[in-house]
N, C-alpha and C positions, 0 to 999 in steps of 0.2 A: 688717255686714261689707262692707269694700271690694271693688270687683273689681280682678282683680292678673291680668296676662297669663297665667297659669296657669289662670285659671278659666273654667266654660265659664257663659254669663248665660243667661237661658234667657229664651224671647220670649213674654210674656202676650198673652193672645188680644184683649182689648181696644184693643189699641195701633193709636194716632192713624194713618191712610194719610196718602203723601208726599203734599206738594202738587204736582200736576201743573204741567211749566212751560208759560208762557205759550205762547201760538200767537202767532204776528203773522197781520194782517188779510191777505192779497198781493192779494189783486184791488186794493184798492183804493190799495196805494200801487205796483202796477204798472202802474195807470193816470197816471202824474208821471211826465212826461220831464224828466229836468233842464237846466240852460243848457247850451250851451259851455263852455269854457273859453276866453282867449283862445290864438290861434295852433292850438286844435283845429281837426281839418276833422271834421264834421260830415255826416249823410245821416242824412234822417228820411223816413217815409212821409207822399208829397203828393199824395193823392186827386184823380182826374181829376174830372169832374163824371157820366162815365158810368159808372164804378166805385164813386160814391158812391148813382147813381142802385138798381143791381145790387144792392150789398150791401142798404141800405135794405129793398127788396122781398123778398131773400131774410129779412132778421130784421124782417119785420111791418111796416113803415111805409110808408106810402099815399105816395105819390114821382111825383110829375107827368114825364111824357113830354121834358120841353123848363123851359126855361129856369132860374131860381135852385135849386140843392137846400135844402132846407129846414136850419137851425141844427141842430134836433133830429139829425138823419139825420147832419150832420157831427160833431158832439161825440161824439154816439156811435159813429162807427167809426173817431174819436183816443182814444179810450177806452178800446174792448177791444183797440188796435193800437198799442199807445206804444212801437214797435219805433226804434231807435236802431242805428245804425252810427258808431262812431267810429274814426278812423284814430289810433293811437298810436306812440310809439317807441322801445323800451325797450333797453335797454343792459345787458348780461347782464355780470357781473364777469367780468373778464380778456378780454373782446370789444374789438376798436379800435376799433368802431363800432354804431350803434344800427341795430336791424330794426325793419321798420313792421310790425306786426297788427294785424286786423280785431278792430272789440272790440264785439259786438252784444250788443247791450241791450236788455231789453225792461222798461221803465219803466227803475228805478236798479238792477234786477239784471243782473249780465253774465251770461248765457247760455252766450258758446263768445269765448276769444281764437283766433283763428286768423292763417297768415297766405295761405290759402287761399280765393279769393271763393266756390269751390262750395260751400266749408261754410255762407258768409253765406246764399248763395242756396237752401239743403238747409231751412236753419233757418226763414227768414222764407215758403218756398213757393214756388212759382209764382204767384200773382196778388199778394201783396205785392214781391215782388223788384221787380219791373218801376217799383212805386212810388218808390224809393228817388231822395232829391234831395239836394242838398250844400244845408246849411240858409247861410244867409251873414247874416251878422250886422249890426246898422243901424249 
């Protein structure tokens, strides 16, 4: 017998569960900052040598007093910090003109559009804010 919208089916106890959907990885593709664009202006976080010294010792790594910081020490704190500020300009239908927001990123995910820099500076903190550098391109 067919079933016809009038009938009610009834659900046998052995039936297959959904397949769950997929997860994506984030950590690890929020560690990829992507390029510029061209005519983007750009701000990415540019590690002092004595905030790279800090961090380092704060997450476990043995970090000399003075001169070169070690690769390791750097790669890892562009790593878990692939924070991005980009300035954009969007043009809203029936606007005579385009407004600039803040478009923070962190790897390829946007975070917050704003057009507000305390939200930039709320989101990235107090000791990355001060990071921030206009990336300029070769």
């Amino acid at each position: 017998m067919a079933d016809t919208p009038g009938t009610v089916t009834a659900i046998s106890a052995g039936a297959a569960k959904r397949a769950k959907r997929a997860r994506s990885n984030i950590p690890v593709r929020a560690e990829t900052v992507p390029p510029p664009r061209p005519g983007e202006t750009v701000f990415q976080l540019v590690p002092t040598p004595e905030t790279l010294r800090a961090w380092g010792r704060k997450h476990g790594f043995i970090v000399s007093g003075h001169g070169p910081v070690k690769k390791e020490v750097r790669d890892h704190f562009m790593r878990w910090n692939a924070w991005t500020v980009r300035i954009v300009h969007i043009q809203r239908p029936g606007d005579t003109e385009a407004r600039q927001y803040f478009k923070v990123m962190q790897g390829p995910y946007v975070r917050r559009m704003t057009r507000d820099v305390w939200y930039v500076q709320r989101d990235l903190g107090e000791e990355l804010f001060p990071l921030l550098k206009e990336v300029k391109k070769p």
